[in-house]
PABA-971361 format. One record per residue (C-alpha): x, y, z. Coordinates in steps of 0.25 Angstrom, whole numbers, plus 2048, in hexadecimal, padded with zeros to 3 digits. Each point is the difference from the previous one (the first is absolute). Example, Ala and Ser with C-alpha at 12.3 -4.5 7.8 and 13.67 -1.06 7.14 Angstrom:
<node east="831" north="7EE" up="81F"/>
<node east="806" north="80E" up="7FE"/>
//
This chain:
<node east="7CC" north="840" up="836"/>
<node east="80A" north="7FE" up="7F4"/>
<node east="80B" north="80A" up="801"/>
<node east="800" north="80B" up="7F5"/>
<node east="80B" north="7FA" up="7F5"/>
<node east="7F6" north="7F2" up="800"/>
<node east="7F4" north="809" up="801"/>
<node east="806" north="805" up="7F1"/>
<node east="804" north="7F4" up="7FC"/>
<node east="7F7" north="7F5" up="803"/>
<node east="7F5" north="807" up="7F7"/>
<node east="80A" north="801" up="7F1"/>
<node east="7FD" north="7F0" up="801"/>
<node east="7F8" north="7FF" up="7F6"/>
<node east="7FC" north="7F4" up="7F6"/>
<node east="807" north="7FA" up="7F7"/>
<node east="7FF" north="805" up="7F1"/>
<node east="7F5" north="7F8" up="7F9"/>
<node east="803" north="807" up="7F2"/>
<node east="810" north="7FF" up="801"/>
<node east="7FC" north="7F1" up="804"/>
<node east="7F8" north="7FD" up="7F6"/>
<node east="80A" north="806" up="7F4"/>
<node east="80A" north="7F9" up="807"/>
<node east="7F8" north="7F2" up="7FF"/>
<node east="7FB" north="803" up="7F1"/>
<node east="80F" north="801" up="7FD"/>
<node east="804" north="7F5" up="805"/>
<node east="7F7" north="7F9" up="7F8"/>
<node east="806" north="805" up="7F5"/>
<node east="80F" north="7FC" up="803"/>
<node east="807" north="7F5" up="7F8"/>
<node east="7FC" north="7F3" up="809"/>
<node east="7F4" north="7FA" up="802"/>
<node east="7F7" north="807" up="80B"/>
<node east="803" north="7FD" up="80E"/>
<node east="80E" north="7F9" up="7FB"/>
<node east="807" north="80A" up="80A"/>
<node east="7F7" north="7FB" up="80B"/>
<node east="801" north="808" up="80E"/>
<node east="80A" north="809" up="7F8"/>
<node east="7F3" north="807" up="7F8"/>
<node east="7F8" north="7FF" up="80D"/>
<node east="80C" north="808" up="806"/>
<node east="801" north="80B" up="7F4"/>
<node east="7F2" north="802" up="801"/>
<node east="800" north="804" up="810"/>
<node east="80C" north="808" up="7FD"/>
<node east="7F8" north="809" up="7F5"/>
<node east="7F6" north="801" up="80B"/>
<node east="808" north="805" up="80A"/>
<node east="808" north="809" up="7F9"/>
<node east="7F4" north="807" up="7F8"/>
<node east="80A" north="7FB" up="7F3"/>
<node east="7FA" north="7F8" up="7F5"/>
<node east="811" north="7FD" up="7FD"/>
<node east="805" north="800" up="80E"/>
<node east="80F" north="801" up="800"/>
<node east="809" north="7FC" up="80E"/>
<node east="80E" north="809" up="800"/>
<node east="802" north="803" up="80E"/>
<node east="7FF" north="7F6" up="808"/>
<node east="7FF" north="800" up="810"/>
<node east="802" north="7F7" up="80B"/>
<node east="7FD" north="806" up="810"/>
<node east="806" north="7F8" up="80B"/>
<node east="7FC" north="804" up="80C"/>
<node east="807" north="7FB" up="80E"/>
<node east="7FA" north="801" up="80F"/>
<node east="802" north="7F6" up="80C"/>
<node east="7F4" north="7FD" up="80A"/>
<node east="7FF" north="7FE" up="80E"/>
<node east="7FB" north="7F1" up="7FF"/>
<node east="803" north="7F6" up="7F8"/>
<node east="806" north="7F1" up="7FF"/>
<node east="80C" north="800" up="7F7"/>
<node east="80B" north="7F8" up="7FD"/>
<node east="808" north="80D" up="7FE"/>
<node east="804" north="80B" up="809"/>
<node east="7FA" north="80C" up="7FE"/>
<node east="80E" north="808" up="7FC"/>
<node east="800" north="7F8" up="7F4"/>
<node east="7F4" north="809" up="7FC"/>
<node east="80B" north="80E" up="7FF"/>
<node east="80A" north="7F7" up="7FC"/>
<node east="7F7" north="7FA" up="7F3"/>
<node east="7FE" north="810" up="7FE"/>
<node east="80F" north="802" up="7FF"/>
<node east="801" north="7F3" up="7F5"/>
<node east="7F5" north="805" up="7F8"/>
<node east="807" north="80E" up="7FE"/>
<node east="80D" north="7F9" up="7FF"/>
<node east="7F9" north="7F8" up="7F3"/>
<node east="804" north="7F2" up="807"/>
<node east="7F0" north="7FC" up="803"/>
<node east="7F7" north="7F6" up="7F6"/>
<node east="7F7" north="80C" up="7FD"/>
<node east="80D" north="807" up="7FC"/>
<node east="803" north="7F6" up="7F7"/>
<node east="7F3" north="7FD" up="7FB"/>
<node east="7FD" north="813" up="7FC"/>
<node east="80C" north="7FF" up="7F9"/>
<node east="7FC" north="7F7" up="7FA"/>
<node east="7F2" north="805" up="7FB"/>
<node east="805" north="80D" up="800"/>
<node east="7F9" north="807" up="80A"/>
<node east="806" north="80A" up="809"/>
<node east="7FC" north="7FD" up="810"/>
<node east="7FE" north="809" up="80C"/>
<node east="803" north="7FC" up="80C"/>
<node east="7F7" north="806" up="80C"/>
<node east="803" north="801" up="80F"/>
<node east="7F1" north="7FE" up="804"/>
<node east="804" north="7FC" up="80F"/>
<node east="80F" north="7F8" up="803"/>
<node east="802" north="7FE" up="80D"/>
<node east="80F" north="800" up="7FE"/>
<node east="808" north="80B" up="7FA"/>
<node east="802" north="800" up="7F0"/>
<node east="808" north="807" up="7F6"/>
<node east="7FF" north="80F" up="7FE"/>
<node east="800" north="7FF" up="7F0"/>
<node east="7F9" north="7FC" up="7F6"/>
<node east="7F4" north="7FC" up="80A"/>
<node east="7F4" north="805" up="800"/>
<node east="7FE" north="805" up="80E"/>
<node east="7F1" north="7FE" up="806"/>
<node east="7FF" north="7FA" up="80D"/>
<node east="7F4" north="802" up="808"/>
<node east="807" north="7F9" up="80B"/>
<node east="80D" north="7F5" up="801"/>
<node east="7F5" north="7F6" up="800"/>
<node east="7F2" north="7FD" up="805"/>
<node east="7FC" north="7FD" up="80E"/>
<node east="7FC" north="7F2" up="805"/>
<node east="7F3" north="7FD" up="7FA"/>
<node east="7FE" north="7F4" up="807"/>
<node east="7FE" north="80A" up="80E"/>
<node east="7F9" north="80C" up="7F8"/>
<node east="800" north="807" up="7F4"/>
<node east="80B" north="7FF" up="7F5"/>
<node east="801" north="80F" up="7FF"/>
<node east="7F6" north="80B" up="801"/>
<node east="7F5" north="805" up="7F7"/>
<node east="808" north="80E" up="7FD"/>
<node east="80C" north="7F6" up="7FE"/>
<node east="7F9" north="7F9" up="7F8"/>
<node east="7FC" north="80A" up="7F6"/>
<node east="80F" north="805" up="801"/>
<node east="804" north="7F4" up="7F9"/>
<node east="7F5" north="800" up="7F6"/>
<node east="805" north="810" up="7FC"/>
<node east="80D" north="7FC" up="800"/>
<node east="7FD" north="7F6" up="7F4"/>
<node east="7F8" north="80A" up="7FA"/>
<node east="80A" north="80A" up="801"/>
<node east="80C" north="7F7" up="7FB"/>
<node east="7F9" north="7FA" up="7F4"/>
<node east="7FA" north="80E" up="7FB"/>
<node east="80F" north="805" up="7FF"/>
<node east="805" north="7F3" up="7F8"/>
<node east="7F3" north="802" up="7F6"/>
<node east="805" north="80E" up="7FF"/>
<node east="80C" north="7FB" up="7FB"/>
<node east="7FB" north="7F8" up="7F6"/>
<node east="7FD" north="7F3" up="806"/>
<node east="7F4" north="7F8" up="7F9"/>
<node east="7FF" north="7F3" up="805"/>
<node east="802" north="7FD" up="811"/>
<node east="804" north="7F2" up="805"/>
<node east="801" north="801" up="80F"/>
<node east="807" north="7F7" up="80A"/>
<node east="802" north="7FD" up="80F"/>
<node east="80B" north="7FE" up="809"/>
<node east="7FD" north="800" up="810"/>
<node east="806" north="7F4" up="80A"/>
<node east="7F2" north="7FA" up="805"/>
<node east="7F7" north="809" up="7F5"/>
<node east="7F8" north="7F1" up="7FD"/>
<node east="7FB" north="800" up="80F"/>
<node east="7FA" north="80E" up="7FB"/>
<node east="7FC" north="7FB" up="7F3"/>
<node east="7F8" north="7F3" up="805"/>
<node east="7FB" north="808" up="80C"/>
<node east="7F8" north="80A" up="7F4"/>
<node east="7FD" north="7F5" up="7F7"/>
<node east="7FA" north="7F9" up="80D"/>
<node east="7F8" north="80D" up="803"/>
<node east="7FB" north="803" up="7F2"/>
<node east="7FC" north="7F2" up="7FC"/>
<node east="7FB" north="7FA" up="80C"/>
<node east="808" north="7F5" up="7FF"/>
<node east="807" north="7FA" up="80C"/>
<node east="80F" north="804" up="801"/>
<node east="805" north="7F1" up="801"/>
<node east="7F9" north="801" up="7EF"/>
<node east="808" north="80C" up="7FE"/>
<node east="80E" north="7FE" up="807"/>
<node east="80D" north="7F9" up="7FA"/>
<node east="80D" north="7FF" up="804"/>
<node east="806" north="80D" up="7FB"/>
<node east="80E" north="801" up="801"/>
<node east="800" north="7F0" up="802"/>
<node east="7FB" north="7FF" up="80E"/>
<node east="7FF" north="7F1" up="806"/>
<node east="7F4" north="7FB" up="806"/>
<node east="800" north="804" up="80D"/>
<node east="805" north="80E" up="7FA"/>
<node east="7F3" north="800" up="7F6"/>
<node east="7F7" north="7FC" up="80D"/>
<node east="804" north="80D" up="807"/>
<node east="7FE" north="807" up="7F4"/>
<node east="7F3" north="7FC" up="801"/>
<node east="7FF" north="803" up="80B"/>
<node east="804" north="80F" up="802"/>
<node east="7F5" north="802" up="7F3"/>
<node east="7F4" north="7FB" up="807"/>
<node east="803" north="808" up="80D"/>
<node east="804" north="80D" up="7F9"/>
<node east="7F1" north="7FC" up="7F7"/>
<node east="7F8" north="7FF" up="80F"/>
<node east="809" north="80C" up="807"/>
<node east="7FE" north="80A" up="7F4"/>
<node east="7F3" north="7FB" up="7FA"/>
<node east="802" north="806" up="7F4"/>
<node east="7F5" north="806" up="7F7"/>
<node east="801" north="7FA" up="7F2"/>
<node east="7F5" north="80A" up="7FB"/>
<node east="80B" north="80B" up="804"/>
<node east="80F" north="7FD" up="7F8"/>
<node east="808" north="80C" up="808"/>
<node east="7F8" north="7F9" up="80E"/>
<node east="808" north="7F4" up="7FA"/>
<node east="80D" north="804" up="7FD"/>
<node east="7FF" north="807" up="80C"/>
<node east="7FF" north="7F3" up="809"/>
<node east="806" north="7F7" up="7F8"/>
<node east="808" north="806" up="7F6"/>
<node east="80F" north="804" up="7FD"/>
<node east="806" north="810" up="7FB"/>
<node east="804" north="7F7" up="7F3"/>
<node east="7F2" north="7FB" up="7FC"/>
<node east="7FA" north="80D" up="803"/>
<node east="80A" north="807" up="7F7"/>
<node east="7FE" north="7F6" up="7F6"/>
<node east="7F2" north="802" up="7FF"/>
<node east="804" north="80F" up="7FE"/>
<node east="807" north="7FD" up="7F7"/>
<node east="7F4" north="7F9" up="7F6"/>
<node east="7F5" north="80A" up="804"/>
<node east="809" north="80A" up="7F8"/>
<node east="805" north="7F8" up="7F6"/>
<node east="7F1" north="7FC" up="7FD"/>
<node east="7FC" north="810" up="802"/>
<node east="80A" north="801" up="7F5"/>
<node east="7FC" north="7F6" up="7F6"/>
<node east="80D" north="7F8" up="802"/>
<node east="800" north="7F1" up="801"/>
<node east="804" north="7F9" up="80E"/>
<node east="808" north="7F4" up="800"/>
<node east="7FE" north="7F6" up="80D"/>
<node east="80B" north="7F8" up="803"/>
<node east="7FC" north="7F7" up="80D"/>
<node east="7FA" north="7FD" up="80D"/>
<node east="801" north="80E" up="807"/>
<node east="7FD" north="809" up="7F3"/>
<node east="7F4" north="7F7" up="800"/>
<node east="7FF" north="804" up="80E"/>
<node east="801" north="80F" up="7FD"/>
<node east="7F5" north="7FF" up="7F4"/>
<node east="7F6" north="7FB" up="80A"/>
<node east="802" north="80E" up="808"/>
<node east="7FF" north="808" up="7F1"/>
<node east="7F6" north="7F9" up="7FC"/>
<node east="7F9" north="802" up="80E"/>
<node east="801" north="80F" up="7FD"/>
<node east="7FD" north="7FF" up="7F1"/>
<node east="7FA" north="7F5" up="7F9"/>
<node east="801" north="804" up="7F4"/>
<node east="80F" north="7FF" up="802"/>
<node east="7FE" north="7F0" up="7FF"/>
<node east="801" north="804" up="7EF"/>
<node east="80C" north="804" up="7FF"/>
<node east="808" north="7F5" up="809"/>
<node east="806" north="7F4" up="7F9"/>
<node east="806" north="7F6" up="806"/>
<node east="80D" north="7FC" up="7FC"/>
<node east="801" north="7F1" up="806"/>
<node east="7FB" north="7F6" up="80B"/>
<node east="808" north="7FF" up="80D"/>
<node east="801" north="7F4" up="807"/>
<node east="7FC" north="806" up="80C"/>
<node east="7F2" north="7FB" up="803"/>
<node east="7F8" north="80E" up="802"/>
<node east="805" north="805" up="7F3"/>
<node east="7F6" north="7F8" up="7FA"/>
<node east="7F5" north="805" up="808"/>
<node east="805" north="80F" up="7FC"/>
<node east="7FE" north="7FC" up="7F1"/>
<node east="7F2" north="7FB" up="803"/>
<node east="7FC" north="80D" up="808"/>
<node east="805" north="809" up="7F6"/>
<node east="7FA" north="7F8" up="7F4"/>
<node east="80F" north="7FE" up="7F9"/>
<node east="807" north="7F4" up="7F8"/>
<node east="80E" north="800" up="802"/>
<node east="809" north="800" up="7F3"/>
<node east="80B" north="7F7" up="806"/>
<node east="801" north="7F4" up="80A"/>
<node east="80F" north="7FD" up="802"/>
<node east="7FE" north="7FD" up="80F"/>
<node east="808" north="80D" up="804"/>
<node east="7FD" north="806" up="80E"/>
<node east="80C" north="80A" up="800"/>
<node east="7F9" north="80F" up="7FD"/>
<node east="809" north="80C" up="7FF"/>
<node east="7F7" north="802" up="7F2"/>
<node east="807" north="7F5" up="7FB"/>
<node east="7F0" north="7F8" up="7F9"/>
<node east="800" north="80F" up="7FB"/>
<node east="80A" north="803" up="7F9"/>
<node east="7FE" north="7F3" up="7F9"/>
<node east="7F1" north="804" up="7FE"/>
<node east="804" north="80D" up="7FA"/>
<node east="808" north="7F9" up="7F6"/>
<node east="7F3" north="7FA" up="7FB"/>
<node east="7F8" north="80D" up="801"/>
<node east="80B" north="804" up="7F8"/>
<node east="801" north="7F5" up="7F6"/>
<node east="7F1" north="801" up="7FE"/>
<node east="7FF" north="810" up="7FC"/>
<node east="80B" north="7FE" up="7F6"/>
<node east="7F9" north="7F4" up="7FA"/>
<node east="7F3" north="806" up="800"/>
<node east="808" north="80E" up="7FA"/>
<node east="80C" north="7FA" up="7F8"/>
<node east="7F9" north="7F4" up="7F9"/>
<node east="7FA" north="801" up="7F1"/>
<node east="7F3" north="7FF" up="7FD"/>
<node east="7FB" north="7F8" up="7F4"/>
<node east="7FD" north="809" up="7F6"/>
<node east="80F" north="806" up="803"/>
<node east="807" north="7F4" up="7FE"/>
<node east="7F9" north="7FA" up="7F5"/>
<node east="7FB" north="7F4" up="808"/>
<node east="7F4" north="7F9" up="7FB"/>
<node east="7F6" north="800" up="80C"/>
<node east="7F6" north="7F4" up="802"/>
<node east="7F7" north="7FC" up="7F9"/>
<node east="7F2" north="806" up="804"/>
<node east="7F8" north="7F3" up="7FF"/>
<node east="80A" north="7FB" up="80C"/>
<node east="800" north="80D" up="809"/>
<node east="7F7" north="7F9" up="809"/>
<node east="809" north="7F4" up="802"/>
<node east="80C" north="801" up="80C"/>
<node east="80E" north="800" up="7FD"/>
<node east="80B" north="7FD" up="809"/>
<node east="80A" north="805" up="7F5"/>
<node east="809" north="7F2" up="7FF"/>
//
């Protein structure tokens, strides 16, 4: 049974706005450039209407979550410590999703969902479950009650943040073998076999990405985890940051605010909301392709087309904060620009409606 917070939450999903959608799509039409000229930027004003119940949608407060947890398995070129000590850099303003917020202008939070090691006491959003998962590959990852502890947390974080104006979410990752959990839930969703879904990660060598393999197909055959039941998954197979996350989307959603992906593990952590909630699928963009291989498979799952393919693979939010800065740029084209009557721009000509433009 989900726990009472979700049990509120998962049902304010609801579609997106077919009247704001189409007022947004008929202006557009109208702006000064041929129609479709702005290419997946209208697409994207559009969507944003619908999400936000706003025919004008307008992007102010901008958020970016980064959640942080460690796991009892995994294959990393990294030792787990470097997990509390990236938290420590991210509060310090020395990471790439540091760089890249300030950029965008958008404020982050970072979320203790489960370090194994000891991190700063300020300015940290403080929600460990546990200091990490247990080993997978020998039983579950965490218990269902813990489980359900980390999708609350998320809840619980990102209602307080909308309460103080937040209206746009991009969420991020950072966990010292969270891909080994991310292939692992991509593997048990899909069907596909882990070896399809695996990469390197932190840049593992062959034999490294072997055993990564591995460990994924005996945690699949020790936990058999059930893909009709997303909490039975993340319980098995999943990490306190990827459930958090997903607590974090289902309220965002429940609230009518966009969600940002960044990469690989939010991917991962959509899978589980979308396991709860369907209907959450509508208000997920993904902000860019990773080069990890299972990434691709998430997008086909969840029925998403990346915005950006830089072969990035880092996380920490850093796709989503770029994506943002899209979402962004498309409200204020949709909102800002002049229509052709307010211009004083002749429009086409009627007898050529019919023909395409490219606007060259």
């Amino acid at each position: 049974m989900i726990a009472r917070s979700l049990d509120t939450t998962i049902p304010k999903i609801s579609p997106l706005d077919g009247a704001a959608m189409a007022q947004a799509r008929a202006r557009q039409d109208i702006l000064t450039k041929p129609r479709g000229s702005l290419g997946r930027l209208e697409e994207l004003s559009v969507w944003l209407a619908g999400v936000t119940a706003n025919p004008l949608p307008q992007i102010r407060h901008k958020l970016i979550v980064t959640a942080a947890a460690d796991h009892g398995v995994g294959v990393s070129a990294y030792p787990q410590e470097v997990t509390a000590q990236m938290v420590g850099n991210f509060l310090g303003g020395g990471a790439a999703i540091n760089v890249l917020a300030r950029q965008v202008g958008a404020r982050i939070v970072v979320v203790d969902a489960g370090v194994a090691g000891e991190t700063p006491a300020v300015g940290l959003a403080s929600k460990p479950v546990a200091r990490g998962t247990a080993d997978m590959s020998q039983g579950p990852a965490m218990s269902r009650s813990q489980a359900l502890a980390c999708l609350e947390a998320g809840v619980e974080v990102i209602k307080a943040e909308m309460a103080k104006g937040a209206d746009i979410v991009g969420v991020g990752d950072m966990g010292i073998a969270n891909t080994t959990a991310a292939s692992a839930i991509t593997a048990a969703f899909t069907g596909l076999p882990p070896r399809a879904v695996t990469g390197r990660g932190t840049g593992v060598d062959d034999d490294g990405l072997r055993r990564k393999v591995a460990v994924i197909e005996g945690a699949l055959a020790v936990n058999r985890p059930d893909p009709g039941d997303a909490l039975d998954v993340l319980a098995k197979v999943g990490g306190f940051e990827i459930g958090f996350l997903a607590g974090v989307m289902l309220a965002a959603a429940g609230a009518r605010r966009p969600v940002v992906l960044d990469g690989f593990i939010t991917g991962a952590a959509a899978l589980i909301g979308c396991g709860l909630c369907p209907r959450l699928g509508r208000y997920l963009l993904a902000s860019h392709l990773s080069v990890e291989p299972g990434h691709q498979a998430v997008l086909d799952r969840l029925q998403l087309r990346p915005l950006l393919d830089l072969g990035m693979r880092l996380g920490e939010g850093t796709g989503a904060a770029l994506g943002i800065f899209l979402v962004e740029a498309a409200g204020r084209c949709l909102a800002e620009m002049g229509t052709f009557a307010e211009a004083g721009v002749s429009q086409r000509r009627a007898e050529e409606a019919s023909l395409p433009t490219t606007g060259e």
